[in-house]
Biotite code that builds the C-alpha atoms (Angstrom):
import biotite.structure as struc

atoms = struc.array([
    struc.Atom([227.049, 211.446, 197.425], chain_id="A", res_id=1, res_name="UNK", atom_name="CA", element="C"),
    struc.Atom([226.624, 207.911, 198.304], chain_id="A", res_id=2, res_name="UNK", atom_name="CA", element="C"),
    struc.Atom([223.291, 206.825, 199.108], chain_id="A", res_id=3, res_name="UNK", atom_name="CA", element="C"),
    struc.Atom([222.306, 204.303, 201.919], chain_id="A", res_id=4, res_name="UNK", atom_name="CA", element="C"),
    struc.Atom([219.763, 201.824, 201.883], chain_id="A", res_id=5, res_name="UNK", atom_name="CA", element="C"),
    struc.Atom([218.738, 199.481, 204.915], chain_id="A", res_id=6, res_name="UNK", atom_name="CA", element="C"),
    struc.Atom([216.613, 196.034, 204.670], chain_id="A", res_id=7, res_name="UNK", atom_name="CA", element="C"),
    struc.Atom([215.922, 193.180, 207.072], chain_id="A", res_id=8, res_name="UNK", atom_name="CA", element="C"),
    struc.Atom([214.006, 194.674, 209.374], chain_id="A", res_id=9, res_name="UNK", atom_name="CA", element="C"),
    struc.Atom([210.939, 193.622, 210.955], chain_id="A", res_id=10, res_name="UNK", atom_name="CA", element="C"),
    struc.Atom([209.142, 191.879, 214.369], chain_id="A", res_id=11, res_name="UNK", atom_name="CA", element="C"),
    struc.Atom([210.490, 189.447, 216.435], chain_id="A", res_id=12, res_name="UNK", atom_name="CA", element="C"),
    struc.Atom([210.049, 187.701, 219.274], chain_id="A", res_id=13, res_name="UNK", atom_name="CA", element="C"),
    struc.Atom([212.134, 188.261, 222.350], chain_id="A", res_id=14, res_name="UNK", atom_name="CA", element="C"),
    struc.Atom([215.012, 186.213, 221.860], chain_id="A", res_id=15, res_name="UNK", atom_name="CA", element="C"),
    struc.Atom([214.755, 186.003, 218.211], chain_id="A", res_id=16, res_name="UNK", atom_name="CA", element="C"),
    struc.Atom([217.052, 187.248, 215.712], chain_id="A", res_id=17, res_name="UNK", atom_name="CA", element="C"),
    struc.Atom([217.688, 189.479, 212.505], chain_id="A", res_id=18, res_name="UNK", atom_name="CA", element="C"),
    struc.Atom([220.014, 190.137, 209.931], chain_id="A", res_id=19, res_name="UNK", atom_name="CA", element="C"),
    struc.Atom([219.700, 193.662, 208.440], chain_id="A", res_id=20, res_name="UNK", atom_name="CA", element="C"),
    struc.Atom([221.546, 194.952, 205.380], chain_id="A", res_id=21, res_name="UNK", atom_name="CA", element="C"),
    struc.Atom([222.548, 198.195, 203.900], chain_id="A", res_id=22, res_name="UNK", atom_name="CA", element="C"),
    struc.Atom([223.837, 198.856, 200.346], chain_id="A", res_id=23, res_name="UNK", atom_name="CA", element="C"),
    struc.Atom([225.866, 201.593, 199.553], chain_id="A", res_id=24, res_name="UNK", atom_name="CA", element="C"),
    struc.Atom([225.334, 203.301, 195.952], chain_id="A", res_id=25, res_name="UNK", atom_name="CA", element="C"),
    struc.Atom([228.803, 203.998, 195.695], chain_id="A", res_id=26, res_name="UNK", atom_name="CA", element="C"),
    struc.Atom([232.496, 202.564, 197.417], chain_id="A", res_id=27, res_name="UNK", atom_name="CA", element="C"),
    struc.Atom([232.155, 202.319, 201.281], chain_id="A", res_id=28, res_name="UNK", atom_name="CA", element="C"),
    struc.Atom([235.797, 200.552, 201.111], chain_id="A", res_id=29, res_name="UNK", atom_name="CA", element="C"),
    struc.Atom([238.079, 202.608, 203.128], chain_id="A", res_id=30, res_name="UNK", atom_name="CA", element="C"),
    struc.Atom([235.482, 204.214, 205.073], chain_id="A", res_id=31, res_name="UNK", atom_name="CA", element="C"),
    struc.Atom([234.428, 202.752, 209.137], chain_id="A", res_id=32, res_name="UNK", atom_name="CA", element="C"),
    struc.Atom([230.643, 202.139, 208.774], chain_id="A", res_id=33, res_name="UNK", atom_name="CA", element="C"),
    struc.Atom([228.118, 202.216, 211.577], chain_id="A", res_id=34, res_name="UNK", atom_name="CA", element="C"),
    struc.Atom([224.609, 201.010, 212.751], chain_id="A", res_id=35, res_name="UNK", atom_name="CA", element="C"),
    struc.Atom([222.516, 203.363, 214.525], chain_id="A", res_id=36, res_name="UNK", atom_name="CA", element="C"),
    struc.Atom([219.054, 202.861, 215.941], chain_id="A", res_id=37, res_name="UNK", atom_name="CA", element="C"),
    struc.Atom([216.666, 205.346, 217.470], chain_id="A", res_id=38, res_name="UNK", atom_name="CA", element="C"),
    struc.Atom([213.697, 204.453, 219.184], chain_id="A", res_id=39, res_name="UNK", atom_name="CA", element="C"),
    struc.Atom([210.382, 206.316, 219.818], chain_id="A", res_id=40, res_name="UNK", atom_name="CA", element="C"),
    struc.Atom([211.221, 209.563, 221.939], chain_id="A", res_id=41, res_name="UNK", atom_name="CA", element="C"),
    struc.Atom([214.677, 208.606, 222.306], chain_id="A", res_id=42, res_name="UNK", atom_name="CA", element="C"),
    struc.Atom([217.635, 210.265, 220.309], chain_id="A", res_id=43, res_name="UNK", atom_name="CA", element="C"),
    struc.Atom([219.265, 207.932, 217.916], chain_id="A", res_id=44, res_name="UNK", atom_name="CA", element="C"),
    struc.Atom([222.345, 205.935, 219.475], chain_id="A", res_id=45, res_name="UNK", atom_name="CA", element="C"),
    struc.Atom([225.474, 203.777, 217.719], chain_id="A", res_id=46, res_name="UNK", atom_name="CA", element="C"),
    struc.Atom([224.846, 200.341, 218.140], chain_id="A", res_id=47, res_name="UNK", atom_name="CA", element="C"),
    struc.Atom([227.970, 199.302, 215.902], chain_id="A", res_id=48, res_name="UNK", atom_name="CA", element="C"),
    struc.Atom([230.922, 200.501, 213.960], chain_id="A", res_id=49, res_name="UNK", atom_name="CA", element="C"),
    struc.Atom([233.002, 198.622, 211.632], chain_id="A", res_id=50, res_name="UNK", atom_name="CA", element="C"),
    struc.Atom([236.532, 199.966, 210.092], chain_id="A", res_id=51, res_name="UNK", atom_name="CA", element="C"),
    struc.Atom([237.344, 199.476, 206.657], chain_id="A", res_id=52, res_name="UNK", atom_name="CA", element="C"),
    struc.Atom([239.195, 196.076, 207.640], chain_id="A", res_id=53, res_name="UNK", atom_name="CA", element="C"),
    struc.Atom([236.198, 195.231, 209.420], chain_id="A", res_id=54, res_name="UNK", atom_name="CA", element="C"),
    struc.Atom([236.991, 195.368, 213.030], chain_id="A", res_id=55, res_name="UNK", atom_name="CA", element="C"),
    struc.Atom([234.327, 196.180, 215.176], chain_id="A", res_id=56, res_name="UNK", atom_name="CA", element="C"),
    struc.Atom([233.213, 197.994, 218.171], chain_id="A", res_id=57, res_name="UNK", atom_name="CA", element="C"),
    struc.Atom([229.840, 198.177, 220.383], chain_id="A", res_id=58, res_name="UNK", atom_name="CA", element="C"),
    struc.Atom([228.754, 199.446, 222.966], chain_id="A", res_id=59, res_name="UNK", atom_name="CA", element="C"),
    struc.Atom([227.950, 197.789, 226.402], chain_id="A", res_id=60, res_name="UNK", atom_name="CA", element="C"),
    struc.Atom([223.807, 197.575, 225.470], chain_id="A", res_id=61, res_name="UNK", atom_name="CA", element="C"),
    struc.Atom([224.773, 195.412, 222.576], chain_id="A", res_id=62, res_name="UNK", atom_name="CA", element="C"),
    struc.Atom([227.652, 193.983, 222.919], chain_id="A", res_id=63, res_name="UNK", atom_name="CA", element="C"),
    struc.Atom([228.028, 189.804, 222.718], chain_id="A", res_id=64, res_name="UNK", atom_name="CA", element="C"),
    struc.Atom([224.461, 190.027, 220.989], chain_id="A", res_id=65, res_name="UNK", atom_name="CA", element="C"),
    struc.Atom([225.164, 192.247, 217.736], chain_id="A", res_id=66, res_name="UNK", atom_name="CA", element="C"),
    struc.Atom([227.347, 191.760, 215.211], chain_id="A", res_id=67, res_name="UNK", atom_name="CA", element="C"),
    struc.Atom([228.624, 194.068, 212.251], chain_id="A", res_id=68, res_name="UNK", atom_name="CA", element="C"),
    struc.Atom([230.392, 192.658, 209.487], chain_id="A", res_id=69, res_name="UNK", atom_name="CA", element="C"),
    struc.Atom([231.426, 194.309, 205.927], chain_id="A", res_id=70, res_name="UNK", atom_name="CA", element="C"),
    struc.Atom([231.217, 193.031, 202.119], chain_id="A", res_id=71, res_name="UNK", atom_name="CA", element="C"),
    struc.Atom([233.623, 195.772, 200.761], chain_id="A", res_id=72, res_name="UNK", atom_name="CA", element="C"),
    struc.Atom([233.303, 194.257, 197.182], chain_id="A", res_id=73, res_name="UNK", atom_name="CA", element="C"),
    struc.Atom([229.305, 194.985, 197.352], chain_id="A", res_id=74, res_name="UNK", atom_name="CA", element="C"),
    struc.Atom([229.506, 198.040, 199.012], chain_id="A", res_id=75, res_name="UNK", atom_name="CA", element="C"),
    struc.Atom([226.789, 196.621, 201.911], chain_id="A", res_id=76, res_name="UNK", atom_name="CA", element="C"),
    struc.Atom([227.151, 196.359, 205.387], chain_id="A", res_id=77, res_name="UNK", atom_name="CA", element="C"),
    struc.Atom([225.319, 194.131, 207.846], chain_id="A", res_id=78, res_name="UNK", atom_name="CA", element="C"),
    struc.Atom([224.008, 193.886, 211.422], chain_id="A", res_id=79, res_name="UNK", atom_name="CA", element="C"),
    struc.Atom([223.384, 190.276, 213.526], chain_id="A", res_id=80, res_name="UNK", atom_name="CA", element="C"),
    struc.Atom([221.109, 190.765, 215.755], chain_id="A", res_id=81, res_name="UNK", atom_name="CA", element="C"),
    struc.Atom([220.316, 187.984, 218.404], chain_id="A", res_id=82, res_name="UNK", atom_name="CA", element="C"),
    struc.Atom([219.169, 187.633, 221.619], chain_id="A", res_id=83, res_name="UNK", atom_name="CA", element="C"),
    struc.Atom([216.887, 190.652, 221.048], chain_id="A", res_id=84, res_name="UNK", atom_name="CA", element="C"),
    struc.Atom([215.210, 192.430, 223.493], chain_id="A", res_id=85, res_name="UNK", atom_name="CA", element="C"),
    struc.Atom([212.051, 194.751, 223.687], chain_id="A", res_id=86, res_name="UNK", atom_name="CA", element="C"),
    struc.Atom([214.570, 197.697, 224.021], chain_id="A", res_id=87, res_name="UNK", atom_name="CA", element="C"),
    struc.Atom([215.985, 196.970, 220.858], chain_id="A", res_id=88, res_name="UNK", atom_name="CA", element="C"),
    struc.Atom([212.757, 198.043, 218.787], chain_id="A", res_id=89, res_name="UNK", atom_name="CA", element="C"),
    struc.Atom([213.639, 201.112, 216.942], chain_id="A", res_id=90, res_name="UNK", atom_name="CA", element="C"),
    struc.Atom([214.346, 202.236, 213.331], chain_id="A", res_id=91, res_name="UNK", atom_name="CA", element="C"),
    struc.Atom([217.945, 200.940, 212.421], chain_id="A", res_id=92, res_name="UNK", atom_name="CA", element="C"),
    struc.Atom([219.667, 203.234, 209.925], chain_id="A", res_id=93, res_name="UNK", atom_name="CA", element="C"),
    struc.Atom([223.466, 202.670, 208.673], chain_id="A", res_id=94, res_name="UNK", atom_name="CA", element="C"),
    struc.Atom([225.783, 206.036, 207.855], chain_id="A", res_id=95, res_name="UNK", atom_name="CA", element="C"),
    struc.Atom([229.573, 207.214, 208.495], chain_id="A", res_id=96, res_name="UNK", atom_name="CA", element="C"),
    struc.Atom([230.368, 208.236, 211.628], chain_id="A", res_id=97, res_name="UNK", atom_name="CA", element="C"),
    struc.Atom([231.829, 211.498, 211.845], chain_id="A", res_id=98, res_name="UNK", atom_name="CA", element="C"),
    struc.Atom([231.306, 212.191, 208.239], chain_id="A", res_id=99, res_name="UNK", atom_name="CA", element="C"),
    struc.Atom([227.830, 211.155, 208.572], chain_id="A", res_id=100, res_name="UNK", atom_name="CA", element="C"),
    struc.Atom([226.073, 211.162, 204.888], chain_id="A", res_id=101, res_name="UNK", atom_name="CA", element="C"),
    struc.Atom([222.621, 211.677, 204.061], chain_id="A", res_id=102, res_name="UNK", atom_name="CA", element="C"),
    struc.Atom([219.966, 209.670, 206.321], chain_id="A", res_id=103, res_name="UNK", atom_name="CA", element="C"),
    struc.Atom([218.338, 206.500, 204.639], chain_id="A", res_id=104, res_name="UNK", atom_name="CA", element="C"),
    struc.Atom([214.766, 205.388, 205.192], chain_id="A", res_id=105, res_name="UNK", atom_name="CA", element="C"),
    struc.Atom([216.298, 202.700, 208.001], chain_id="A", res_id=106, res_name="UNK", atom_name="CA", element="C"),
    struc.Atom([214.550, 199.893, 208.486], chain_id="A", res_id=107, res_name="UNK", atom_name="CA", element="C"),
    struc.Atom([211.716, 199.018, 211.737], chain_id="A", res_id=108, res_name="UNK", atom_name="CA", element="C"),
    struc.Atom([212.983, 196.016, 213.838], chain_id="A", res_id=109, res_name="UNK", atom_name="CA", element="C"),
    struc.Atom([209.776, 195.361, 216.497], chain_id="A", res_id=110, res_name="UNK", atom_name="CA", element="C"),
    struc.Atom([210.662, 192.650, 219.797], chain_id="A", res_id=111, res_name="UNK", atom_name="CA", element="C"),
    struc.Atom([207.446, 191.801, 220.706], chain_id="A", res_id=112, res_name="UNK", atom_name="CA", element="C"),
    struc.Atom([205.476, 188.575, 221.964], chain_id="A", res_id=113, res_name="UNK", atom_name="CA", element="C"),
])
């Protein structure tokens, strides 16, 4: 199975930004790819999804702030993060939607003055 692992994390300021990565052990090229985040308490949400050509979707809490983009010949995906906000702090993981693969370790983003 293909294993995930996420990088870039860590704290910001409000306002600030991030790039996070994930690398893929093994050929993420056909499959869409997703960002997730869940924060303390709180169940873990979709933040992004990215199809195989790379076209993305968000939802309404991110959107115009987040964007996911795809290197298909390095098997990684990423997630730009700007404008952050306080609500944003959680532990962002990367997976498959609907054919969701093992968990990574996912990777802390903290908005905090």
């Amino acid at each position: 199975q293909v294993q995930l692992v996420e990088s870039g994390g860590g704290l910001v300021q409000p306002g600030g930004s991030l790039r996070l990565s994930c690398a893929a052990s093994g050929s993420i090229r056909f499959w869409i790819m997703g960002w997730y985040r869940q924060a303390p308490g709180k169940q873990r949400e979709l933040v992004a999804t990215a199809s195989a050509s790379g076209a993305p979707y968000y939802p309404d809490s991110v959107k115009g702030r987040f964007t996911i983009s795809r290197d298909n010949a390095k098997n990684t995906l990423y997630l730009e993060m700007h404008t952050l906000k306080p609500e944003d702090t959680a532990v962002y993981y990367c997976n498959r939607p609907k054919y969701l693969l093992d968990w990574g370790q996912g990777t802390q983003v903290t908005v905090s003055s």
